[in-house]
C-alpha positions as a Python dict, from the first residue, in 0.01 Angstrom:
ca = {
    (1, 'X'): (0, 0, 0),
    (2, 'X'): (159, 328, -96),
    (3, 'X'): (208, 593, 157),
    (4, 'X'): (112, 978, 96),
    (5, 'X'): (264, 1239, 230),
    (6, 'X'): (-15, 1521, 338),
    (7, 'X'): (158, 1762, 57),
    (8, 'X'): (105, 1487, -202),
    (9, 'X'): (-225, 1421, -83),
    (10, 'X'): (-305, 1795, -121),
    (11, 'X'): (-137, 1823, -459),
    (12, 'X'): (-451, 1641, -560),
    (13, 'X'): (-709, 1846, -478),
    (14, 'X'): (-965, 1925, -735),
    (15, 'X'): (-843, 1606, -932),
    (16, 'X'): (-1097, 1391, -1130),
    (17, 'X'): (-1185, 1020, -1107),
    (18, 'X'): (-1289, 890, -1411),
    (19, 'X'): (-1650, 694, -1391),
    (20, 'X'): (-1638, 327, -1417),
    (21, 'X'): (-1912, 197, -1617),
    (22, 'X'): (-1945, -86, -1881),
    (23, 'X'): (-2213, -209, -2088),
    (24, 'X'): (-2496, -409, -1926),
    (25, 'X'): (-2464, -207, -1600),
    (26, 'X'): (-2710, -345, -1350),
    (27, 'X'): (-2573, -147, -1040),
    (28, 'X'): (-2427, 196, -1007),
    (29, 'X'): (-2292, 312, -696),
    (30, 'X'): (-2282, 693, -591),
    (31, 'X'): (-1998, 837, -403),
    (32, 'X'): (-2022, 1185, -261),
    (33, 'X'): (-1710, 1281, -433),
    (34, 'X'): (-1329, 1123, -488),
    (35, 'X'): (-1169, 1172, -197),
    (36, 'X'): (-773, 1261, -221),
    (37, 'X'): (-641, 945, -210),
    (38, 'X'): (-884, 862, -436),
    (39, 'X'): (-769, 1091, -636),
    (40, 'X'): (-407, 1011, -602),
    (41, 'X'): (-461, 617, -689),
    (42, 'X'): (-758, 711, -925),
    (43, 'X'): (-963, 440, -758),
    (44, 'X'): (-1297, 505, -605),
    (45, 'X'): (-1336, 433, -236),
    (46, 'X'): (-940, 410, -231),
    (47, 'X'): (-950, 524, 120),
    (48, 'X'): (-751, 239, 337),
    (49, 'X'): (-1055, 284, 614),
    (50, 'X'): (-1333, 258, 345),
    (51, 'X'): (-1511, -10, 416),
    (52, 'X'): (-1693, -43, 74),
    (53, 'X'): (-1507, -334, -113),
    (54, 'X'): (-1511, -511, 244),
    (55, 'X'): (-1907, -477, 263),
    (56, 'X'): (-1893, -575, -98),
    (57, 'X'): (-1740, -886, -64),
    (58, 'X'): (-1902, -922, 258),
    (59, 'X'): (-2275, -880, 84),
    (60, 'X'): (-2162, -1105, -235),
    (61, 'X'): (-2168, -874, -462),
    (62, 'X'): (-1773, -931, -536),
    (63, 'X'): (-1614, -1310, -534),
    (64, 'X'): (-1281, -1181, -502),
    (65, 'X'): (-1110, -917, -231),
    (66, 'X'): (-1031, -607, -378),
    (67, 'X'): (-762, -362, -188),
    (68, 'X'): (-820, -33, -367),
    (69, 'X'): (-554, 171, -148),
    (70, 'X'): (-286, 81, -401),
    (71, 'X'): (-516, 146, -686),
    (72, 'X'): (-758, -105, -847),
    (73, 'X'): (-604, -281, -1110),
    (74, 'X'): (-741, -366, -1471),
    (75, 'X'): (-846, -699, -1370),
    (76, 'X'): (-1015, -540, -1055),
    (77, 'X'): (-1218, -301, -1316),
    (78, 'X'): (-1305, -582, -1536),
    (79, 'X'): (-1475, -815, -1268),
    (80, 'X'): (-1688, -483, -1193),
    (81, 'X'): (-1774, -400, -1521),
    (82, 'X'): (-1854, -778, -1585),
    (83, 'X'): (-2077, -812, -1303),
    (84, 'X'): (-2265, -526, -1435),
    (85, 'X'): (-2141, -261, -1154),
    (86, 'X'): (-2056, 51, -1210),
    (87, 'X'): (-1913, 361, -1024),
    (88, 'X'): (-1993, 717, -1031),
    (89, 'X'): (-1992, 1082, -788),
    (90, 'X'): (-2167, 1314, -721),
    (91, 'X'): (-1900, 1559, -736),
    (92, 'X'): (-1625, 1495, -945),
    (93, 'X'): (-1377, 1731, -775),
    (94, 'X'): (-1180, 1554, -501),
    (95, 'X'): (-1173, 1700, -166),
    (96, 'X'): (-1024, 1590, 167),
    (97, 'X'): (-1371, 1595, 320),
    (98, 'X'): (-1711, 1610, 197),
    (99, 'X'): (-1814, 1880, 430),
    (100, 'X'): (-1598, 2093, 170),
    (101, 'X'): (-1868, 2041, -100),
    (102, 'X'): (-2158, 2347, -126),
    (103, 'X'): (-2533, 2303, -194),
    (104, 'X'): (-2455, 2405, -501),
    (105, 'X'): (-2228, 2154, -618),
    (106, 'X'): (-2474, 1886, -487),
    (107, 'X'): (-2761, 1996, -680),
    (108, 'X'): (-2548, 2055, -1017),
    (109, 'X'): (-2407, 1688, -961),
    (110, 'X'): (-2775, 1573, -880),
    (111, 'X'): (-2851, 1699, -1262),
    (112, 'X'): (-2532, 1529, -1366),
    (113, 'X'): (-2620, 1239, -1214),
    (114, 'X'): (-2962, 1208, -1393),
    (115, 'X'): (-2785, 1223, -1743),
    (116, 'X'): (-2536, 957, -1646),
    (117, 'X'): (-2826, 737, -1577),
    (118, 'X'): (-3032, 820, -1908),
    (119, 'X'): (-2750, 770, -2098),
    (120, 'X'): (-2625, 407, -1887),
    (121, 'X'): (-2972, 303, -1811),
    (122, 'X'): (-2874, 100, -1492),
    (123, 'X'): (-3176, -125, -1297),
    (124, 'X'): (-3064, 38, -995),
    (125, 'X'): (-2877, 361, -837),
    (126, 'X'): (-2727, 334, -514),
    (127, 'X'): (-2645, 675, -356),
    (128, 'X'): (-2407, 608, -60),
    (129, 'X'): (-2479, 899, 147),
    (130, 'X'): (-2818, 1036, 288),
    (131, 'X'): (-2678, 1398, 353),
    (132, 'X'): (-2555, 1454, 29),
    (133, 'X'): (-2876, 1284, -170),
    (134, 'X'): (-3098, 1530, 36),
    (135, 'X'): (-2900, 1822, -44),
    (136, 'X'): (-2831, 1681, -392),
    (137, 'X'): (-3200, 1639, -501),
    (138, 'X'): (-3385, 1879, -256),
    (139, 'X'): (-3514, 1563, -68),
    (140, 'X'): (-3509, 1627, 292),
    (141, 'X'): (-3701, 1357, 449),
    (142, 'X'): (-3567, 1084, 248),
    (143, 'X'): (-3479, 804, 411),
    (144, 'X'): (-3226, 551, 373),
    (145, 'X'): (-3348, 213, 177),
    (146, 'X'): (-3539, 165, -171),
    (147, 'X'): (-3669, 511, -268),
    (148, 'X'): (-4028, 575, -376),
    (149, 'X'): (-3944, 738, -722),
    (150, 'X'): (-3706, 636, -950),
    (151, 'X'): (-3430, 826, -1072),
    (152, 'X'): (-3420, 893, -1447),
    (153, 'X'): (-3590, 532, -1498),
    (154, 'X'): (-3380, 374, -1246),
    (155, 'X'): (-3484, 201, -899),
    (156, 'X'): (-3324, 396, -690),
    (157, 'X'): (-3199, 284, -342),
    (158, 'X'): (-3003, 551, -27),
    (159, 'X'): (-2750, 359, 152),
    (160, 'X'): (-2493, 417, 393),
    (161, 'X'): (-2227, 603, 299),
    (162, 'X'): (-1879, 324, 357),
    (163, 'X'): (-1643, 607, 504),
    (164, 'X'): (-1442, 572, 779),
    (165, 'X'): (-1606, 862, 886),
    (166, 'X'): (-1932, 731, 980),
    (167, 'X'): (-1902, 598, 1284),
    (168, 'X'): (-2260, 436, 1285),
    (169, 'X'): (-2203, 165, 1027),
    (170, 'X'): (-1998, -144, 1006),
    (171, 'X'): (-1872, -396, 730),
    (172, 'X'): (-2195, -618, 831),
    (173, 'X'): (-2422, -349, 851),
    (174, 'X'): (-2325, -203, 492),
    (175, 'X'): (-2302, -519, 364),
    (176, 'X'): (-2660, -589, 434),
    (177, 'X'): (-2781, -259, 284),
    (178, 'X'): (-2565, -305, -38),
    (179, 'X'): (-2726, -680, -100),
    (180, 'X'): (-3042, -534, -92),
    (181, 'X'): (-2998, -321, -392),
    (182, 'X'): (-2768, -586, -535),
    (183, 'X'): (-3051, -803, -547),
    (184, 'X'): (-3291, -530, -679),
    (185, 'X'): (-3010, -493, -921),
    (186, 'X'): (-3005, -872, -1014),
    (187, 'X'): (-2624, -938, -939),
    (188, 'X'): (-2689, -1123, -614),
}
């Protein structure tokens, strides 16, 4: 696992991720936005105390252990893609927090987002993050789970967002919400 300095983390602020999507995508996943080391190993949920590929693996959604902190290799993209995941942001500018993000920049990505789904047509959204899908799409009261309206055409699901950050969830607990879109999605 590579080690960043904070000055190389930094130097990436305001970087891009690129999207990973494939044909036949079932599931796509929402971030927030990339977060620096992220951006540094252009790898979503890179973070080494992200516990997404953990609750992915843990949920069955993955066969195989991926460790994204080093950067996800082209094999490790392939599997997704052939499995019919995909990954997207909200935001595509990496921060070192998501706090750092304004309304504003929700609600544009929250228009983004709705073209990236009428263009990929995916069975199922999963936005990983209630805070930023209420500011995003003017939804306060939504709650986390299967969401009454669809999004561009899309079911469309709120779960927990996999950050270290948030204290409140574990591998077991995300890994239960995840399967439950999964299997709206039809890859579990």
């Amino acid at each position: 696992m590579p080690r960043f300095t904070r000055a190389e983390l930094e130097s990436f602020r305001d970087a891009e991720v690129p999207d990973l999507l494939g044909p036949g995508l079932r599931l796509l996943f929402v971030g927030i936005n990339p977060g620096l080391w992220t951006a540094a190993t252009r790898t979503h949920f890179a973070h080494p105390a992200n516990r997404f590929y953990p609750a992915l693996l843990q949920a069955g959604i993955i066969t195989e252990p991926i460790s994204p902190s080093a950067g996800m290799t082209d094999e490790d993209r392939d599997r997704l893609r052939a499995r019919g995941i995909g990954i997207t942001n909200l935001v595509r500018r990496a921060t070192a927090r998501a706090a750092e993000l304004t309304d504003e920049e929700l609600r544009a990505g929250g228009l983004a987002l709705v073209e990236t789904v009428r263009r990929t047509a995916p069975r199922v959204v999963a936005v990983a993050g209630i805070t930023a899908y209420r500011s995003a799409f003017g939804s306060r009261r939504a709650v986390v789970g299967r969401q009454p309206e669809p999004l561009a055409g899309a079911e469309l699901w709120i779960v927990p967002n996999p950050s270290g950050l948030n204290a409140h969830e574990t591998v077991a607990s995300l890994a239960v919400a995840y399967a439950d879109a999964a299997r709206a999605a039809g890859v579990i």
